[in-house]
N, C-alpha and C positions, 0 to 999 in steps of 0.2 A: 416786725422787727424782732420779736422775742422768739420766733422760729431762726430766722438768720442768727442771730446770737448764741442761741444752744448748738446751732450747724456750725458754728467758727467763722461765721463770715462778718465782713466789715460792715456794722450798721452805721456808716455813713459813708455807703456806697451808692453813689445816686442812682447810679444806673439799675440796681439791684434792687436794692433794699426803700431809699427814700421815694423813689418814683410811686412806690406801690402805694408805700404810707400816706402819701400827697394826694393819689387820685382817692384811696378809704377818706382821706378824711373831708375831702374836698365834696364828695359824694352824700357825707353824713351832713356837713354845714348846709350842702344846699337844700338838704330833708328835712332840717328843723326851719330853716329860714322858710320851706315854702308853706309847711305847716304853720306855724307861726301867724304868716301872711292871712292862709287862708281863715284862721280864727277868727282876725281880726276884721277881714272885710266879711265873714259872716254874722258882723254885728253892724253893719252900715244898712242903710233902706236900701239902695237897688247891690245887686251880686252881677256882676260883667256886663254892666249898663243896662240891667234890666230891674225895676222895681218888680216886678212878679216874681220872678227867680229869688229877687232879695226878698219877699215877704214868706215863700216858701219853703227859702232857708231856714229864713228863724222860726216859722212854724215847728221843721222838722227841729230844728235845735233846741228851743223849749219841751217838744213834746217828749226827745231823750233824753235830756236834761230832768223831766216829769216822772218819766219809766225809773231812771235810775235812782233818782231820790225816795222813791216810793217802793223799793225793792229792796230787802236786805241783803239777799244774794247777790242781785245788781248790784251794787255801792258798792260790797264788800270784794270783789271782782273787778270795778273799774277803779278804785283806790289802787289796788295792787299792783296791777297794769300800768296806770301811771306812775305809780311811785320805782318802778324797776323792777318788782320783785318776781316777773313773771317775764322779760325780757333778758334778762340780765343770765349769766353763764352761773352756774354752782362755782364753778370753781374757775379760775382767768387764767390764761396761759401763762404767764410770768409765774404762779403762784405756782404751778407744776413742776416735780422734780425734776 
């Protein structure tokens, strides 16, 4: 939307402009929702109907879980990552001249 706006075009053109925004954003909801999902049933006993799968999960998820609290580089690295700071643009389009 903030390229079409500095180009002179209508940002509430559907055909143009909103359609785009709708499928970004639409594609980002369904990223954190499947994320999300998966977190959470990697905290149930079985993972896709299987209790082996699900014991293996949380093996694997405590043992990283284990690596990173035990690592100062780890932690200091997946703080970051989580918190934006390594994802995130220096500078966002809007803020550009």
């Amino acid at each position: 939307m903030v390229k079409a706006k500095k180009g002179g075009a209508d940002i509430g053109n559907l055909e143009h402009v909103l359609s785009k925004y709708n499928k970004q954003s639409k594609l980002n909801a369904l990223s954190v929702i499947g994320s999300i999902e998966f977190v959470k049933n990697s905290y149930t006993p079985s993972f896709l109907g299987s209790e082996t799968l699900g014991h293996a999960l949380s093996l694997a998820r405590n043992v990283g879980n284990d690596l990173i609290d035990s690592n100062d580089f780890l932690k200091f690295n997946f703080m970051n990552y989580a918190s934006g700071n390594y994802t995130h643009p220096l500078v966002y389009e809007w803020e550009k001249d």
